[in-house]
Biotite code that builds the C-alpha atoms (Angstrom):
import biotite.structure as struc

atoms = struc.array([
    struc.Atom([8.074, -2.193, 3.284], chain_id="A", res_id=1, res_name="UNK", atom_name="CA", element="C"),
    struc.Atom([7.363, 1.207, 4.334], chain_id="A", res_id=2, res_name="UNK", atom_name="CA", element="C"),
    struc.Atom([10.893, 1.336, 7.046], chain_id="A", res_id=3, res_name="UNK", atom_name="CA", element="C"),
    struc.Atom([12.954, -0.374, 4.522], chain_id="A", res_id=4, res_name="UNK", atom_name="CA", element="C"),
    struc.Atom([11.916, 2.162, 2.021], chain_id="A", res_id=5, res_name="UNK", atom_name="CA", element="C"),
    struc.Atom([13.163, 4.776, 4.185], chain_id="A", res_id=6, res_name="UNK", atom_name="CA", element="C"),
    struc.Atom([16.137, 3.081, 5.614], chain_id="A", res_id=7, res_name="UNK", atom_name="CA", element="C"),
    struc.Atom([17.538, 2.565, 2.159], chain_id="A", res_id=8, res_name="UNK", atom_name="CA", element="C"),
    struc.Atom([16.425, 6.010, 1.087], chain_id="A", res_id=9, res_name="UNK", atom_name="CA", element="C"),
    struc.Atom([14.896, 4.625, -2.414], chain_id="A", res_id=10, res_name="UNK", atom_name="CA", element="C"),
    struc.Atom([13.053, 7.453, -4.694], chain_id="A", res_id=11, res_name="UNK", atom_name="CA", element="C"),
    struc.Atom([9.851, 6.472, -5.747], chain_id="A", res_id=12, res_name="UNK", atom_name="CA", element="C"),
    struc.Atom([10.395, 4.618, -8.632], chain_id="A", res_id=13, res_name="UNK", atom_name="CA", element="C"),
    struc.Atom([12.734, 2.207, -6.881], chain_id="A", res_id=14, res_name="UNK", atom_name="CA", element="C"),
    struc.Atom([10.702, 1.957, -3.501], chain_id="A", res_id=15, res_name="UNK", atom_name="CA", element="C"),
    struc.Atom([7.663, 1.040, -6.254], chain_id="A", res_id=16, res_name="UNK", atom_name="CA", element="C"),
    struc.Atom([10.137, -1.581, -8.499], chain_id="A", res_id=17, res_name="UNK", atom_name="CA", element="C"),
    struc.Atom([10.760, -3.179, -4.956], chain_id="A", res_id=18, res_name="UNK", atom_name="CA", element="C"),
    struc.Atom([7.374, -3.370, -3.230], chain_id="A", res_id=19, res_name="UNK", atom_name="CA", element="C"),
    struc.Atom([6.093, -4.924, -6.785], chain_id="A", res_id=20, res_name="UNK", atom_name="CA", element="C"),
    struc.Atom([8.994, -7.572, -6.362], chain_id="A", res_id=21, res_name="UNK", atom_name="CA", element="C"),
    struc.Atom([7.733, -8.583, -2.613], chain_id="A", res_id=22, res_name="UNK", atom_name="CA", element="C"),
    struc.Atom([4.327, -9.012, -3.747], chain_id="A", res_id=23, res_name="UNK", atom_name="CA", element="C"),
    struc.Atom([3.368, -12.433, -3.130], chain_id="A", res_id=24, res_name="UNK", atom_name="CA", element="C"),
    struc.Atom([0.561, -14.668, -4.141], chain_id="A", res_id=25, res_name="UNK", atom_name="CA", element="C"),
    struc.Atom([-3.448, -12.862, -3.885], chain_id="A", res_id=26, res_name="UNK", atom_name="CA", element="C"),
    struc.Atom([-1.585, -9.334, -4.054], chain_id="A", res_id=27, res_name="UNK", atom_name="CA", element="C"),
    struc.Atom([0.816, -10.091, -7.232], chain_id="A", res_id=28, res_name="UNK", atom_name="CA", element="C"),
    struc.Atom([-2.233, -11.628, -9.158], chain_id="A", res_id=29, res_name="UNK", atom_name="CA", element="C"),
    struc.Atom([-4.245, -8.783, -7.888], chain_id="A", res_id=30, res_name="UNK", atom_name="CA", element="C"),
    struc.Atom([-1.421, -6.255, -8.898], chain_id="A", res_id=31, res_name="UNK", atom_name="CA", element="C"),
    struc.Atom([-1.214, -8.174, -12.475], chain_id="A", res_id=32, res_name="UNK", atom_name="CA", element="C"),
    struc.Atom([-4.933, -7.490, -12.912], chain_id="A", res_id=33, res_name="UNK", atom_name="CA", element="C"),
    struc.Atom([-4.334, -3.588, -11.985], chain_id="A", res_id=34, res_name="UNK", atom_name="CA", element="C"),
    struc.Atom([-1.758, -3.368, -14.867], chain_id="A", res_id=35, res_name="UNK", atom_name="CA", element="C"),
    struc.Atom([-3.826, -4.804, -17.976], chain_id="A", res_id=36, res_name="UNK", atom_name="CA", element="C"),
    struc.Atom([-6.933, -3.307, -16.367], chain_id="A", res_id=37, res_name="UNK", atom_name="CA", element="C"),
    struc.Atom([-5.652, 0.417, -16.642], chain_id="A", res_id=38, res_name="UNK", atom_name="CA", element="C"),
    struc.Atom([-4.101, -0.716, -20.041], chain_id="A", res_id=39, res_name="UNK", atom_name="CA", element="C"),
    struc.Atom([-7.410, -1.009, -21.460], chain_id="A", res_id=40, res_name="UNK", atom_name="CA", element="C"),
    struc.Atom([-8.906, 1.720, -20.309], chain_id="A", res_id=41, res_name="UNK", atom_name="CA", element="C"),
    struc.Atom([-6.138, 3.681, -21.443], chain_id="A", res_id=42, res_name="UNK", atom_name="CA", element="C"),
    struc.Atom([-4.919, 5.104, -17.883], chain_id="A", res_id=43, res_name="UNK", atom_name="CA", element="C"),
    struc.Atom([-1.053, 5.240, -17.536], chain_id="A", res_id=44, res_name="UNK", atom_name="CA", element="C"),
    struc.Atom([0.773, 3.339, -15.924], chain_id="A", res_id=45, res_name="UNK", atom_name="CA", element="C"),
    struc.Atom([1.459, 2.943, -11.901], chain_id="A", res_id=46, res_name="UNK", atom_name="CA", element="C"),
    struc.Atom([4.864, 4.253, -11.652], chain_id="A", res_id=47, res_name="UNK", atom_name="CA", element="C"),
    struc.Atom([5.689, 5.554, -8.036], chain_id="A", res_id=48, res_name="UNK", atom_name="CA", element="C"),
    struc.Atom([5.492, 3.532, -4.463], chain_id="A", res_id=49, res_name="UNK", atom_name="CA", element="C"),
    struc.Atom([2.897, 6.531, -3.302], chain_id="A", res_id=50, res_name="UNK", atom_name="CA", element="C"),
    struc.Atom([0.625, 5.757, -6.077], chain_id="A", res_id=51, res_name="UNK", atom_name="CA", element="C"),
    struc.Atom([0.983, 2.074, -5.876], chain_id="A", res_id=52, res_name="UNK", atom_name="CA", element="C"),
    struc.Atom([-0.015, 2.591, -1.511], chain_id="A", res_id=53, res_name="UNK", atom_name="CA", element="C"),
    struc.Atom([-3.328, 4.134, -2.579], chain_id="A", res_id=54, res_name="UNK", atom_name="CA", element="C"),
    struc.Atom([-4.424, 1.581, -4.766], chain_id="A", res_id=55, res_name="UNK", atom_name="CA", element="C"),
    struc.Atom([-3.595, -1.191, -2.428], chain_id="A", res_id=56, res_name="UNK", atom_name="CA", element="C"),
    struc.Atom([-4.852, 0.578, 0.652], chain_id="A", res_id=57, res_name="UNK", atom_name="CA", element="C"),
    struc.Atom([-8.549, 1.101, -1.216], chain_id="A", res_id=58, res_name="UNK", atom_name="CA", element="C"),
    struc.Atom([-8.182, -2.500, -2.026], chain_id="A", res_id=59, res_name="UNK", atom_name="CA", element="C"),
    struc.Atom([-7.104, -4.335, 0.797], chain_id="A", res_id=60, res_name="UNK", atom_name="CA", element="C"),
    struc.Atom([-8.114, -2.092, 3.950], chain_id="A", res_id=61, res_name="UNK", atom_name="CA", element="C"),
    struc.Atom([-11.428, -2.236, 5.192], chain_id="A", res_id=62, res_name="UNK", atom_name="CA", element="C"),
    struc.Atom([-13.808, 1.738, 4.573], chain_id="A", res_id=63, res_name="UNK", atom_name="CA", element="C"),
    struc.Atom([-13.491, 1.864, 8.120], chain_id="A", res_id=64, res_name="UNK", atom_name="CA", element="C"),
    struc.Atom([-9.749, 1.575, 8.947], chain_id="A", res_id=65, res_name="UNK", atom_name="CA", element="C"),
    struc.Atom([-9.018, 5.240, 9.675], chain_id="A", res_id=66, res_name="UNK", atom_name="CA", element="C"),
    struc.Atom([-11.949, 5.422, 12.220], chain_id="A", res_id=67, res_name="UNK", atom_name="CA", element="C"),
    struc.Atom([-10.977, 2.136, 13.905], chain_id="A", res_id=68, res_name="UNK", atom_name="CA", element="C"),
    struc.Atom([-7.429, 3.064, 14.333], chain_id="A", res_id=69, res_name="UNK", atom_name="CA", element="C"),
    struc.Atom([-9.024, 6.296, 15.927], chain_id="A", res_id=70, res_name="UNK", atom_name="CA", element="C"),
    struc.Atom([-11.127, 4.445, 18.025], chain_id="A", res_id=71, res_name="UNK", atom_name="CA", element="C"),
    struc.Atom([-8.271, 2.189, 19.444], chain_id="A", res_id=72, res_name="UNK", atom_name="CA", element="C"),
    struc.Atom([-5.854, 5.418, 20.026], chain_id="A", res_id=73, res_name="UNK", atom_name="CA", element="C"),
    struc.Atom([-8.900, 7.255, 21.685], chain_id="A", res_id=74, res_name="UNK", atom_name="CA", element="C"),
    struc.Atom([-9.645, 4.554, 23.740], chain_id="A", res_id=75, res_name="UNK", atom_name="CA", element="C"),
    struc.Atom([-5.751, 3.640, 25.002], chain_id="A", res_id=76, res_name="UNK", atom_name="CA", element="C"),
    struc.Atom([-5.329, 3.348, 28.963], chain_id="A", res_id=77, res_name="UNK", atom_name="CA", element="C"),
    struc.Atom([-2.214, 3.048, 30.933], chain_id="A", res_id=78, res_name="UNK", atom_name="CA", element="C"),
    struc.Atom([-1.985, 0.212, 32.788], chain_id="A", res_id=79, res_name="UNK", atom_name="CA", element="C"),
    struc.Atom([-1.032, 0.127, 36.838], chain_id="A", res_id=80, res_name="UNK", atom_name="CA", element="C"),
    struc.Atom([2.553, 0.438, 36.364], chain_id="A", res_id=81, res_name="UNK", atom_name="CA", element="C"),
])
């Protein structure tokens, strides 16, 4: 989503209006949840592909993502070439 979103060049609003399309079946429930859930607590609602990115990424990424990608780019060899 991320490269189409800049290939296209969409502004936030769109890039969000099309990642919400392309959610498909756990994420688009999950997603529908989100939206009645911060409407009744009151929050406003998720308008922008960058906000939209940190909610899923605290959802569906495991606490220890950033420090396993660092451990696999730390730990990169070059093979005999």
């Amino acid at each position: 989503m991320k490269r189409i979103i800049e290939i296209k060049g969409y502004s936030g609003e769109k890039a969000f209006k099309l990642d919400v399309l392309k959610l498909k079946q756990y994420a688009s429930i999950w997603y529908e949840n989100l939206k009645r859930t911060r409407a009744m607590e009151g929050k406003s609602k998720i308008k922008t592909w960058v906000k939209l990115k940190k909610h899923m990424d605290k959802r569906f990424l495991p606490a220890t993502y950033q420090q396993e990608l660092y451990l696999k780019v730390t730990s990169l060899q070059q093979g005999c070439m």
